[in-house]
C-alpha positions as CSV (number, residue, x, y, z in Angstrom):
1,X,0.0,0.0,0.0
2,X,1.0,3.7,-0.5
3,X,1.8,5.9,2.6
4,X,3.7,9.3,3.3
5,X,6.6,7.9,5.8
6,X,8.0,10.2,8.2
7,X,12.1,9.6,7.1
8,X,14.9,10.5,9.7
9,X,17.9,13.1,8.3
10,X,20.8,15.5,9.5
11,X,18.6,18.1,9.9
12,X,15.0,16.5,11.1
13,X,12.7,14.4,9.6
14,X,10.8,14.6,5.5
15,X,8.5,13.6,4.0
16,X,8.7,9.9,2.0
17,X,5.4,8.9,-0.5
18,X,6.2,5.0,-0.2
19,X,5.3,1.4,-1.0
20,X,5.1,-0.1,2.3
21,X,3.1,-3.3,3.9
22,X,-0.2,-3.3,4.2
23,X,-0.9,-4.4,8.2
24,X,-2.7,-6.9,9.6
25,X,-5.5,-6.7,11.6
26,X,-4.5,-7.5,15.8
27,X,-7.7,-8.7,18.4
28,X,-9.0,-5.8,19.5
29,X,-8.2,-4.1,16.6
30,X,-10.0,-3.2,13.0
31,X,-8.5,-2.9,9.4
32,X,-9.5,0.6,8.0
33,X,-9.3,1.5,4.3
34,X,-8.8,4.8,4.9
35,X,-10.4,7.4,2.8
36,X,-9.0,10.6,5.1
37,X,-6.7,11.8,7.5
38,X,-6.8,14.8,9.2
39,X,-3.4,16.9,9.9
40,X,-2.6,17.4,13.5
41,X,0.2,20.2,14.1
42,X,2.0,17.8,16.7
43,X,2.7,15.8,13.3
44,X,5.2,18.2,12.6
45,X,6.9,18.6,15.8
46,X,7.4,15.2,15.7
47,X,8.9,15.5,12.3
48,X,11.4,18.5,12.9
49,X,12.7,16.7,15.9
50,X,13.1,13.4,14.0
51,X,17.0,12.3,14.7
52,X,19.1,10.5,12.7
53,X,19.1,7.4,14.4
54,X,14.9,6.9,14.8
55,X,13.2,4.3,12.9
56,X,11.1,5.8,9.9
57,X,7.4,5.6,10.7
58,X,4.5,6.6,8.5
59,X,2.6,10.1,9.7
60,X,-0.9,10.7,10.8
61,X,-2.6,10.6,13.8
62,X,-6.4,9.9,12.6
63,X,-8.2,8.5,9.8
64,X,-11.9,8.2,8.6
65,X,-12.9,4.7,6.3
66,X,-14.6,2.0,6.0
67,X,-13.8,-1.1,7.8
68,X,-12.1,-3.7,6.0
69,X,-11.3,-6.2,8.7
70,X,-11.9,-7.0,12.4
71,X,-10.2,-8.5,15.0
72,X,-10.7,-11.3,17.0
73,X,-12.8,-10.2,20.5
74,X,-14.6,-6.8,18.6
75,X,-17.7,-6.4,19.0
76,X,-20.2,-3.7,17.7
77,X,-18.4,-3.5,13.9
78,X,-17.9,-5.3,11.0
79,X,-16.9,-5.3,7.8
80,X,-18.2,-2.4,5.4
81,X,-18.6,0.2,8.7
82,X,-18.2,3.3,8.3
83,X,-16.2,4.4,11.2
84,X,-13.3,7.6,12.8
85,X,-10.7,7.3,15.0
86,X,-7.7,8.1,16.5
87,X,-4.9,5.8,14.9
88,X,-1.1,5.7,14.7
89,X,-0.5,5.6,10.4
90,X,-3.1,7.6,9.3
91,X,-1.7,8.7,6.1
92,X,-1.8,5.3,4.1
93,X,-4.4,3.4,1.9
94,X,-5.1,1.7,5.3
95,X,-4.5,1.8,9.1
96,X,-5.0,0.0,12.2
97,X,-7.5,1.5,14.6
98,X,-8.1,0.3,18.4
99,X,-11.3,-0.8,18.3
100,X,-12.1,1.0,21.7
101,X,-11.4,4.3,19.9
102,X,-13.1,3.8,16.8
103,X,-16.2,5.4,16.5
104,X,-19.4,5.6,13.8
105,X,-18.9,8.2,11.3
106,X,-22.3,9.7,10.3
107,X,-23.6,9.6,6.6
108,X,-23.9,13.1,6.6
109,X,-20.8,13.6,7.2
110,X,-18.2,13.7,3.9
111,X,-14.7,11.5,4.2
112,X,-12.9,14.7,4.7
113,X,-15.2,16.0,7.5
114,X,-15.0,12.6,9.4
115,X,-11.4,12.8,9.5
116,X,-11.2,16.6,11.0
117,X,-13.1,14.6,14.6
118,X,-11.5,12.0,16.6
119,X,-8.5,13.7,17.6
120,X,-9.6,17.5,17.8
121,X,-13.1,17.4,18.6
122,X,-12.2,15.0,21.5
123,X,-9.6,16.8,23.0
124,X,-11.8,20.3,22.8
125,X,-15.0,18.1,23.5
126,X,-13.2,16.9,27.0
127,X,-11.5,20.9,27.6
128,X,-14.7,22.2,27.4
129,X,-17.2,19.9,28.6
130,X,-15.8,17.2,31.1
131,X,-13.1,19.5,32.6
132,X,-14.5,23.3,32.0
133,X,-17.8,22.3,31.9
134,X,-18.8,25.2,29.7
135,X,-22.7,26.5,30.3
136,X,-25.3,28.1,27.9
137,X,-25.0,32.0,27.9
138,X,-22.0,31.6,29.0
139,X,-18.7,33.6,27.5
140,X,-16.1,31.3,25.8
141,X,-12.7,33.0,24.7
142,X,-11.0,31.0,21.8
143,X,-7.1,32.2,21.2
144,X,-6.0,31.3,17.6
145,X,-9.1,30.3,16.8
146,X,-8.7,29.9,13.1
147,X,-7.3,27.0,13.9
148,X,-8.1,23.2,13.7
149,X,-8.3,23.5,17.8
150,X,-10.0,26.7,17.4
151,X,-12.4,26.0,15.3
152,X,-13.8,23.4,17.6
153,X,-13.9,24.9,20.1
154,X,-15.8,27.9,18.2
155,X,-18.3,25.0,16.8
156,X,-18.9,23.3,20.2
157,X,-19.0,26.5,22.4
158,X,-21.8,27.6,19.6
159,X,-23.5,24.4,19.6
160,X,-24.0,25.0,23.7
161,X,-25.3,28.1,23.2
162,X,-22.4,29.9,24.6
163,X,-21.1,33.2,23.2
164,X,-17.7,33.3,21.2
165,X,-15.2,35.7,21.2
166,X,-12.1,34.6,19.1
167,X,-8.8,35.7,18.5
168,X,-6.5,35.9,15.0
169,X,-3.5,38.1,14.0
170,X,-5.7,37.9,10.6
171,X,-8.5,40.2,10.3
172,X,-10.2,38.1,7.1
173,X,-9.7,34.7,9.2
174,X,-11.9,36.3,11.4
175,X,-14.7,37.9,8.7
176,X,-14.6,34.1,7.4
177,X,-15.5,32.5,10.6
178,X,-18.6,35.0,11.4
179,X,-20.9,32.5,9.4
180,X,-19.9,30.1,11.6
181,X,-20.9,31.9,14.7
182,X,-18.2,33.9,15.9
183,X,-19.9,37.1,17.6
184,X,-16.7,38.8,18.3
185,X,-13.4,38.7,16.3
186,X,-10.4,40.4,18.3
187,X,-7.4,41.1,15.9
188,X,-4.1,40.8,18.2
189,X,-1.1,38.1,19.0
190,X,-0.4,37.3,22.2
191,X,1.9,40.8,22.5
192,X,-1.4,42.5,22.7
193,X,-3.5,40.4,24.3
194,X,-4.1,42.5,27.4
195,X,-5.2,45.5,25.7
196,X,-7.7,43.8,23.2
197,X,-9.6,41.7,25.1
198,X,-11.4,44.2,27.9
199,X,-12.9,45.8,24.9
200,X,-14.2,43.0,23.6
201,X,-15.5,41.3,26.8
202,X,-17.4,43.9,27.5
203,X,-19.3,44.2,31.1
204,X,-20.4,40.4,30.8
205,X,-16.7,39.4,30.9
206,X,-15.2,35.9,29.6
207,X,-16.2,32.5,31.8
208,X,-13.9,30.6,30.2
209,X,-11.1,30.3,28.1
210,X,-9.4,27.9,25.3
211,X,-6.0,29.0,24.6
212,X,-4.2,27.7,21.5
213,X,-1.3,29.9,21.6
214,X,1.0,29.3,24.7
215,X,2.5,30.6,27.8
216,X,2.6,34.5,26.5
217,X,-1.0,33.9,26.2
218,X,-1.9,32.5,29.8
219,X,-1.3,36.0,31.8
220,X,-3.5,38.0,29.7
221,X,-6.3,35.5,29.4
222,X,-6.2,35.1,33.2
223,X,-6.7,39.0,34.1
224,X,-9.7,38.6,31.4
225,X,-11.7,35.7,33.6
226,X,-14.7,36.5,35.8
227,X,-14.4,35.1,39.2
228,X,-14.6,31.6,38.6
229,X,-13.2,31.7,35.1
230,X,-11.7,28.3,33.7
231,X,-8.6,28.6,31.7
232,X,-7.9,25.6,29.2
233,X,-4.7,25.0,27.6
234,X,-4.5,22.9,24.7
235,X,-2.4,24.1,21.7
236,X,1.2,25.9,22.0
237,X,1.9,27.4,18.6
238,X,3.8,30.0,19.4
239,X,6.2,27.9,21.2
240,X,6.5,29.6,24.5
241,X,6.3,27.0,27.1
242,X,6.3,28.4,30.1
243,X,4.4,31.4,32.1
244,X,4.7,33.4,35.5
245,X,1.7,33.3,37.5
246,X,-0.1,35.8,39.6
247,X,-1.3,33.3,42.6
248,X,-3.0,36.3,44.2
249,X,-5.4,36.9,41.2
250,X,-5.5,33.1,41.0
251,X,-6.7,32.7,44.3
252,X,-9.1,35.9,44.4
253,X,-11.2,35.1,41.6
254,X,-11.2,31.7,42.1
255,X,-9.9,30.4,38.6
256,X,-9.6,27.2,37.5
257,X,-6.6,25.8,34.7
258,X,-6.5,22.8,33.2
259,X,-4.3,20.8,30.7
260,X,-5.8,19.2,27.7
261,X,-3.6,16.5,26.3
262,X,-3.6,12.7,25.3
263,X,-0.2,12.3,25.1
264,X,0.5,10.2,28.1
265,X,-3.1,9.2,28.3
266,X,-3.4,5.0,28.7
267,X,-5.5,3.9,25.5
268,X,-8.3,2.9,28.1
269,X,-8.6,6.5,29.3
270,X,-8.4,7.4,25.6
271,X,-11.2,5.0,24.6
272,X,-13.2,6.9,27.9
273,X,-13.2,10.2,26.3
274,X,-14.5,8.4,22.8
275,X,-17.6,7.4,24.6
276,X,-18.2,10.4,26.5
277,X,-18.2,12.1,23.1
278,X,-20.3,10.2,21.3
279,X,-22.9,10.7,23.9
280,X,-22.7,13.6,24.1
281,X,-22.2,14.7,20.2
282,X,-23.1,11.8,18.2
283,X,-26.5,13.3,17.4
284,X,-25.3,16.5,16.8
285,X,-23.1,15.2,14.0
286,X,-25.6,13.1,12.6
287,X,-28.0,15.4,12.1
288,X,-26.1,18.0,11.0
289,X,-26.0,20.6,14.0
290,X,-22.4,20.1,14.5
291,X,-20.1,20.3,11.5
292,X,-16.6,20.8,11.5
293,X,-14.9,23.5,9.0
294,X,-12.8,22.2,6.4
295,X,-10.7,24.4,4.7
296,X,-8.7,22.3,2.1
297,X,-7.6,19.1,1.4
298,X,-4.5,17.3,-0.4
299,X,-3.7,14.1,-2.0
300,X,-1.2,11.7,-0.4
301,X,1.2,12.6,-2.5
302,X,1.2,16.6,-1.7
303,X,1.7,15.8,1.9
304,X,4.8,18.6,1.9
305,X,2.9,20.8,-0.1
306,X,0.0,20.4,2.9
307,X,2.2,20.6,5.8
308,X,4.0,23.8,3.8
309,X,0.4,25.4,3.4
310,X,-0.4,24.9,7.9
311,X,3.1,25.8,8.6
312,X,2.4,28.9,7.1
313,X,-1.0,29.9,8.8
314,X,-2.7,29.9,5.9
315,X,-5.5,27.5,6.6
316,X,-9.0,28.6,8.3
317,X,-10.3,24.8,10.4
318,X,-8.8,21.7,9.9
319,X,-6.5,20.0,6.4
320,X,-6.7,16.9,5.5
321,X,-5.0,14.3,3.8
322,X,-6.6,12.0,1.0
323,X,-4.9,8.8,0.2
């Protein structure tokens, strides 16, 4: 089968279109002829720190198909499902997904928009809903949310009935996300934050807050909250790391922060937050409430051309790879 392999050099990893084998299906596991594959920006961190030495692995972190194979001890598929999940090889003509994380794809849904869920729309599902536990009428802040993260979190929080305010250093990002339900856009990088966002809150403040940016994000956000604000970190694309913070305010207004991440996640914990989203969103996606934004896709063989085109911030919602 064909699949974009992530090759070890000198200088990090590239990009490799190859002829490698097709797997075999595990127990536990089902055989996926994978029609999309949604690109994840952690992809690329793992590329650009790729060493010489590391084995070469084929990229992608999710894929959307139709099942071609199941494993001894699954239950609930079978051959011909359609089905999304989180997998490890998503970029291939097939992949192996744990049958605990695989999850129904609607009919509504397209290939491309099936492949933009199980790994960002579960994360942002669990920031804002298991952990933040975001209310209707409620003020959601979304930092860099033109992004696959962001716009999630802008689809969700909309779908609640909570109002949006997002932020972009790109003024048409925003214009093109106002049919999508974003009441407020808020043109500004993380340098000036502070001063754009009191404007914009307005006397009904921010409740919450999903920052995609980074640690030069988290003081700014933080004076923002109303007492009892919840601060949610999931994305870091601006590479700062790490943040001083005010324990006083902290403590004064009551805030809340949590982490949103799988990586060190055990696969049952992982196969947890699948259930807890289909639960909860499963309708919504099938009857066309909940949609994620798409803004492009690329064949297999682009896959630099792809990463090239996220790299450079010029994507508005998720990109996805079509094998």
């Amino acid at each position: 089968m064909k699949a974009a392999v992530m090759v070890p050099g000198a200088a990090g990893g590239t990009w490799q279109v190859r002829e490698v084998q097709r797997p075999a299906v595990g127990p536990g596991q089902v055989l996926v002829r994978v029609r999309a594959s949604s690109i994840n920006r952690a992809e690329f961190r793992r590329l650009h720190a790729m060493k010489p030495t590391d084995e070469p692995r084929t990229g992608g972190g999710d894929a959307a198909g139709e099942i071609e194979a199941v494993g001894a001890g699954v239950a609930g598929f079978k051959e011909g499902d359609r089905v999304m999940g989180r997998c490890a090889g998503g970029f291939a003509e097939y992949a192996l997904l744990d049958a605990r994380e695989a999850m129904p794809a609607p009919e509504r849904l397209s290939w491309e928009e099936a492949a933009c869920v199980p790994v960002v729309f579960v994360v942002v599902h669990d920031g804002l809903f298991v952990s933040g536990r975001l209310n209707p009428g409620e003020t959601l802040l979304v930092t860099g949310v033109a992004s696959g993260v962001g716009t999630a979190a802008l689809a969700l929080g909309k779908l609640i009935g909570a109002r949006v305010i997002g932020t972009s250093r790109s003024p048409d990002k925003l214009e093109r996300l106002k049919p999508h339900g974003l009441d407020i856009g808020v043109v500004s990088d993380a340098a000036g934050l502070a001063a754009a966002l009191k404007p914009a809150a307005g006397p009904q403040g921010i409740d919450m807050v999903v920052d995609n940016i980074g640690g030069d994000a988290l003081a700014p956000c933080l004076d923002a909250l109303n007492v009892g604000g919840r601060f949610v970190t999931i994305g870091r694309m601006s590479g700062v790391h790490a943040a001083a913070l005010d324990i006083d305010r902290f403590a004064e207004y009551r805030l809340h922060l949590y982490g949103v991440s799988n990586r060190l996640r055990s696969a049952a914990q992982r196969a947890e937050s699948a259930r807890r989203f289909l639960a909860d969103l499963l309708p919504a996606l099938g009857d066309g409430r909940l949609r994620p934004i798409l803004d492009r896709s690329f064949a297999l063989d682009d896959i630099a051309a792809a990463q090239a085109h996220v790299e450079a911030d010029r994507h508005v919602g998720k990109v996805v790879i079509r094998p």
